[in-house]
C-alpha positions in Angstrom: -30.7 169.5 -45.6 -33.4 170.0 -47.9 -33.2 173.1 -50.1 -36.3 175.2 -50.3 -37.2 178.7 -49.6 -38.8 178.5 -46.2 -42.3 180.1 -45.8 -40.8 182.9 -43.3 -39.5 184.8 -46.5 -43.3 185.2 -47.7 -44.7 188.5 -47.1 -48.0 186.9 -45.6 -45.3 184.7 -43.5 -46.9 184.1 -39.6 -43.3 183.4 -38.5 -41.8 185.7 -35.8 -38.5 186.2 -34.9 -37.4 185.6 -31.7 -33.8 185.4 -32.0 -30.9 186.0 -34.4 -27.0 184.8 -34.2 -24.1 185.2 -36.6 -21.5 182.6 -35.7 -18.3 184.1 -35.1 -15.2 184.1 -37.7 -13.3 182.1 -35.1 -16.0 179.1 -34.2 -14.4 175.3 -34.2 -17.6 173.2 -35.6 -20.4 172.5 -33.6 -23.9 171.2 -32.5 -26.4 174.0 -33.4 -28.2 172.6 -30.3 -25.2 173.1 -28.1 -24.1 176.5 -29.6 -27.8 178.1 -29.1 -27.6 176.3 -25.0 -25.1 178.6 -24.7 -26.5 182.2 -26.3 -30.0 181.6 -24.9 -30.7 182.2 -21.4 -33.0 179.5 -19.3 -33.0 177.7 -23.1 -32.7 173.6 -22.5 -31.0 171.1 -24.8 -34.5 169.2 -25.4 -36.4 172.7 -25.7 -33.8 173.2 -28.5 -34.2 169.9 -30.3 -37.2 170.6 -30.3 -37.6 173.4 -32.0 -35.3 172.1 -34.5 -37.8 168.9 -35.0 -41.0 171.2 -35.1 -38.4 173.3 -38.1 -38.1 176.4 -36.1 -34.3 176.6 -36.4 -32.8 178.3 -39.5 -29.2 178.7 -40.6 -28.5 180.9 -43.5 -32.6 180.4 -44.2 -32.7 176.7 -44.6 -34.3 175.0 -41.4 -31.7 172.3 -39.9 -31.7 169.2 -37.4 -30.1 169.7 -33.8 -27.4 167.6 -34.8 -26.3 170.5 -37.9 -22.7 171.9 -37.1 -22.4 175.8 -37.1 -20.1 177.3 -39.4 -18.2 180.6 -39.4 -20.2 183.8 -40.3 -23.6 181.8 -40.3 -26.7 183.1 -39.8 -29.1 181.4 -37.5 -32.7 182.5 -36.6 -35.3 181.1 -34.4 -39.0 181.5 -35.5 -42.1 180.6 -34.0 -45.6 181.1 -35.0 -46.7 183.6 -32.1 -44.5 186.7 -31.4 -42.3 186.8 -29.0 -44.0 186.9 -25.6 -42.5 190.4 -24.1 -44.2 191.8 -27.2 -48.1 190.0 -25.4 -47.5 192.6 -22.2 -50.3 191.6 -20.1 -51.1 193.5 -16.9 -50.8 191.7 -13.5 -52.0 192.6 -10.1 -48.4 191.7 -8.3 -47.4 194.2 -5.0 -44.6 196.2 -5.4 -42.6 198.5 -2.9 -43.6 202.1 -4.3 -41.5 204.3 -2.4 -42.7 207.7 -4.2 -45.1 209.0 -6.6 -46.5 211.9 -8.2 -48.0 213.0 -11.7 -44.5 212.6 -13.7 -42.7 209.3 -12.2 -42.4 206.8 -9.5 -39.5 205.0 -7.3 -39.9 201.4 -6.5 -38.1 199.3 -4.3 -37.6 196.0 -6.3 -37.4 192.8 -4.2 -34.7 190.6 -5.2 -36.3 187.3 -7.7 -38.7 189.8 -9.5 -38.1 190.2 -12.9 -37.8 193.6 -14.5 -39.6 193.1 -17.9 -40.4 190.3 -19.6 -37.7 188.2 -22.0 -37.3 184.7 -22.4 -38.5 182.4 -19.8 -39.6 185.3 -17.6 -43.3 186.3 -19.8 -45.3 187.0 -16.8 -44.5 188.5 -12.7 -42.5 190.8 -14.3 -42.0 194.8 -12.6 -43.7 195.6 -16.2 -46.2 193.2 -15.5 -47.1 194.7 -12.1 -47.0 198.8 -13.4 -49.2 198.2 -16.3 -52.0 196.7 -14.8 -51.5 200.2 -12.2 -51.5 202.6 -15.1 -52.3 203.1 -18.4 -50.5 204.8 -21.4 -46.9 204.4 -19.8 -44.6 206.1 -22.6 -42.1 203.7 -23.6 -38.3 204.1 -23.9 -36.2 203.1 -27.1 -36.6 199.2 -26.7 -40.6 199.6 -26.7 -40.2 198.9 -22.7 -43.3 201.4 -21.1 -42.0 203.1 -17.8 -38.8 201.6 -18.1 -35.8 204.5 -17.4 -33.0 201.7 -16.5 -33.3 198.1 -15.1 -31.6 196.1 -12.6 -31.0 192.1 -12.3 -33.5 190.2 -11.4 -31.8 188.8 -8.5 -30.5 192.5 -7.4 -33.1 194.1 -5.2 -33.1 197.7 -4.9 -34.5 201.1 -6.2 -35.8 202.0 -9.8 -37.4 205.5 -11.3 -40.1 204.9 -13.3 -41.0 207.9 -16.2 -45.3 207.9 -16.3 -45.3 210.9 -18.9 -43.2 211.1 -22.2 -41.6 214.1 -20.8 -40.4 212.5 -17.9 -39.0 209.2 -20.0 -37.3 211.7 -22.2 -35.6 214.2 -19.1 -34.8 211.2 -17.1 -33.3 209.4 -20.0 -31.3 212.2 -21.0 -29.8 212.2 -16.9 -28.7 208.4 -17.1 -27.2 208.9 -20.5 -25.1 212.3 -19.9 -24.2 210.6 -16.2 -25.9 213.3 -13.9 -28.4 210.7 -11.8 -26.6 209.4 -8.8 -27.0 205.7 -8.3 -25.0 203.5 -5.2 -25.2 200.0 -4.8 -24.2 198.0 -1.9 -22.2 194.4 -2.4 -20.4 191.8 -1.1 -17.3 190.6 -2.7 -15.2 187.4 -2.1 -12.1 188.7 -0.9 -10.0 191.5 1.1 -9.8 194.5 -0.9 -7.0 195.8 -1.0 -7.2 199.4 -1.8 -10.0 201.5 0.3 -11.3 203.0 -2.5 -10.7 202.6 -6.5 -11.9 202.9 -9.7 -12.5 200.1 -12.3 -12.8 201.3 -15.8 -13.1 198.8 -18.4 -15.2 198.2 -21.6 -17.9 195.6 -21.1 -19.1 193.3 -23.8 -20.6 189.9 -24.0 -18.1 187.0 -23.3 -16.9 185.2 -26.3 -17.2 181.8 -25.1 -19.7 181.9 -22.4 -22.7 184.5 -24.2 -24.5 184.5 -20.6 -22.3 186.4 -19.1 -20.3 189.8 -20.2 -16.3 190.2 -19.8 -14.5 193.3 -19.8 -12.5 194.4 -23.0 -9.0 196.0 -22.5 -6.1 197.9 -25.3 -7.1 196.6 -28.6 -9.9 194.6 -28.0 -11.8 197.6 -26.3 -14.2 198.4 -29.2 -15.9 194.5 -28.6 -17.5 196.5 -25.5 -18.9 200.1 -24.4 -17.5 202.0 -21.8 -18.1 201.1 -18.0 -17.0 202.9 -15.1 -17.5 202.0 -11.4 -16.3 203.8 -8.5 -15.8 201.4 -5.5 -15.1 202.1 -1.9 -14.4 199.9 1.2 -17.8 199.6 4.1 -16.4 197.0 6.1 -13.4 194.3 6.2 -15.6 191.0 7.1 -11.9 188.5 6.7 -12.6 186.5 3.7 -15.2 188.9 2.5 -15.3 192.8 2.2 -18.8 195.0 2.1 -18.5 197.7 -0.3 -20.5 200.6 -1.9 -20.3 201.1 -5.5 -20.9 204.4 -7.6 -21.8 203.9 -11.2 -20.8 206.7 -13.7 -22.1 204.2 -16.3 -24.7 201.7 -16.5 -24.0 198.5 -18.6 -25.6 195.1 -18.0 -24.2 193.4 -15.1 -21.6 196.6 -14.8 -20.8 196.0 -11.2 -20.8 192.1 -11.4 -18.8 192.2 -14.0 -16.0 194.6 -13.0 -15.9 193.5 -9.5 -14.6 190.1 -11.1 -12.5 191.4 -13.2 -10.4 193.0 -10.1 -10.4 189.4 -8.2 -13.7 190.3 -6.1 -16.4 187.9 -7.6 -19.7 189.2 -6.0 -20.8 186.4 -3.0 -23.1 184.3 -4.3 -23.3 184.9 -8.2 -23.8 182.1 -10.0 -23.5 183.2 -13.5 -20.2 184.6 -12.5 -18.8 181.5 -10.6 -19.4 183.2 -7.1 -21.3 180.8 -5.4 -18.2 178.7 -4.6 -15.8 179.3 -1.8 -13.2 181.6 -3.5 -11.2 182.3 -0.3 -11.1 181.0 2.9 -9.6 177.6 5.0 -10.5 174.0 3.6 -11.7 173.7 7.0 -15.6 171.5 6.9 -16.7 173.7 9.2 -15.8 176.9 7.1 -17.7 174.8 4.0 -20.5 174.3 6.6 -20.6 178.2 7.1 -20.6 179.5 3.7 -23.1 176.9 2.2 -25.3 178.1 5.2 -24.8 182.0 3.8 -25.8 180.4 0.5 -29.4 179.5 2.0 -29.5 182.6 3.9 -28.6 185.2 0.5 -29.4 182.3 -2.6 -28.7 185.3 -4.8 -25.9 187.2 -5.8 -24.9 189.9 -2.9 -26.3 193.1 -4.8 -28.3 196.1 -3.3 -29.7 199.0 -5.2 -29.3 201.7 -1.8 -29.6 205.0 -3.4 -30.9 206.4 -6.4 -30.4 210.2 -7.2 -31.8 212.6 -10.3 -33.4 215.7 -11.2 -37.0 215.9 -11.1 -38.6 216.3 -14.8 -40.9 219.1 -13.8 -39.4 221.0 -10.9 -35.8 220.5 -11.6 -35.3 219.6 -8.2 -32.3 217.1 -7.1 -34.2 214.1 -5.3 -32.5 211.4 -4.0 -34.1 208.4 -2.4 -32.4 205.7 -0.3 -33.3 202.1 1.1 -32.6 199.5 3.8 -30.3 196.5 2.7 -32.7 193.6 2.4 -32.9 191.4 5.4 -31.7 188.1 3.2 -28.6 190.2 2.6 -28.2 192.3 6.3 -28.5 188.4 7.9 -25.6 187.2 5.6 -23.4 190.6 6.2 -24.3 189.9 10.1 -23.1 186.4 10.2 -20.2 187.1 8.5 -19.1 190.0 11.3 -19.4 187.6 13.8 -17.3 185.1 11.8 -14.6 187.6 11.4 -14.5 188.5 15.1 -14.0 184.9 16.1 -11.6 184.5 13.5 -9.7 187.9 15.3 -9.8 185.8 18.7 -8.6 182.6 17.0 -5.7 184.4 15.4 
């Protein structure tokens, strides 16, 4: 490596800052390239080397190859000459699903495959996208996000409240946070639950070995993660599959995808959380024929936003708002019923 003071730590620097690691105390050596594959979502190998080649990759404020090994405790930063792009917001005539509006705040009905704001590999076609180019001055919330009161996953479809005044971003806000808005979610699991109703408490934090995904932290490893808590109760019993609804006290990234797993009930179809293969069932063809067909028909994970509950900013009034399962997800539920019941006649 060549040692120099790299032009970023100028004050007239045009660098940005788009990402920042610090390896681990217990990391085994290994490929920068492969390390940041791992920590940065829809990132490729040869997007990485890449960056190295064109110098964009720095560990400990030194730029380094693709082929550098990370060490414990280093500090590795990504810079590029533009900002980063969710910082460009650009408005965006895209249709969305308003469900109600007034002067103080909306409800949307997101469609599964939008994104909610922009990040990385996602910079335009975003929800944000769509509400900016509708209205101006949107207040943003903590992360600089306008509108934004809480987000769902891009492949979850479902309902969001949007704040339009500051007042709103700051009552609303102040609901998620102390735990008084209502939000349910409708899912599919892999597996027979065995309880009709439970609760799944658990402190969520990003996996140690796989940074895409989060893991839930237990006894002495709690403090890696923030408290979660989900609520859960039985719809239907669909054989190798059960429909549930889920109440969330608490709202962390990927909260129900990530709990549900961690009891043995992998959402159907989640890819980053190894649901999209058969988990239970016969090694029957004909079985592998019928779930690869409920792939095509729900080629997301099995995650519905149904009701969303709060006070009204203004009036103080309790609204809640509900909406139909999406028909990718109602046809997979349906072909599963009809599955069970032939199973039921088999047996």
């Amino acid at each position: 490596m060549e040692d120099y003071t790299p032009e970023f730590l100028d004050e007239e620097s045009d660098l940005y800052e788009h990402y920042a690691f610090t390896v681990d105390k217990g990391q085994s050596p290994l490929r920068i390239d492969k390390y940041l594959m791992n920590r940065i979502e829809n990132a490729t190998r040869n997007k990485i080397q890449a960056g190295a080649k064109n110098g964009s990759i720095f560990v400990n404020d030194i730029p380094v190859k693709s082929n550098y090994k990370v060490k414990p405790f280093d500090a590795i930063r990504v810079l590029f000459t533009h900002p980063p792009h969710e910082n460009l917001l650009v408005g965006e005539n895209i249709p969305i699903d308003v469900v109600y509006e007034d002067d103080e705040l909306l409800v949307v009905n997101k469609q599964a495959g939008m994104v909610v704001h922009p990040g990385h590999g996602n910079y335009s076609g975003t929800l944000i996208n769509a509400l900016i180019y509708r209205f101006d001055n949107l207040p943003n919330n903590s992360s600089e996000r306008p509108g934004l009161v809480h987000r769902i996953d891009k492949d979850t479809s479902g309902l969001l409240v949007i704040a339009k005044t500051e007042h709103a971003m700051a009552h609303l806000s102040l609901q998620f946070a102390e735990k008084t808005s209502e939000r349910e979610y409708v899912a599919l699991v892999w597996g027979n639950i065995e309880e009709n109703e439970g609760t799944v408490e658990g402190h969520i934090g990003r996996h140690p070995k796989n940074r895409l995904q989060n893991t839930v932290f237990l006894g002495d490893e709690a403090d890696k993660g923030k408290p979660a808590v989900t609520h859960y109760k039985v719809m239907e019993r669909l054989g190798y599959v059960t429909l549930v609804s889920c109440k969330l006290e608490t709202g962390r990234t990927h909260q129900i995808r990530v709990h549900m797993k961690h009891i043995g009930h992998t959402l159907f179809n989640d890819e980053r959380y190894g649901g999209d293969l058969i988990l239970k069932g016969t090694t029957f063809t004909k079985y592998k024929q019928f779930v690869d067909n409920c792939f095509k028909i729900l080629p997301r994970q099995a995650l519905h936003a149904k009701t969303l509950g709060f006070k009204h900013p203004k009036t103080g009034e309790f609204m809640r708002f509900n909406s139909e399962i999406p028909e990718d997800m109602q046809q997979c539920i349906e072909k599963w019923r009809t599955y069970s019941k032939y199973q039921e006649l088999e047996d």
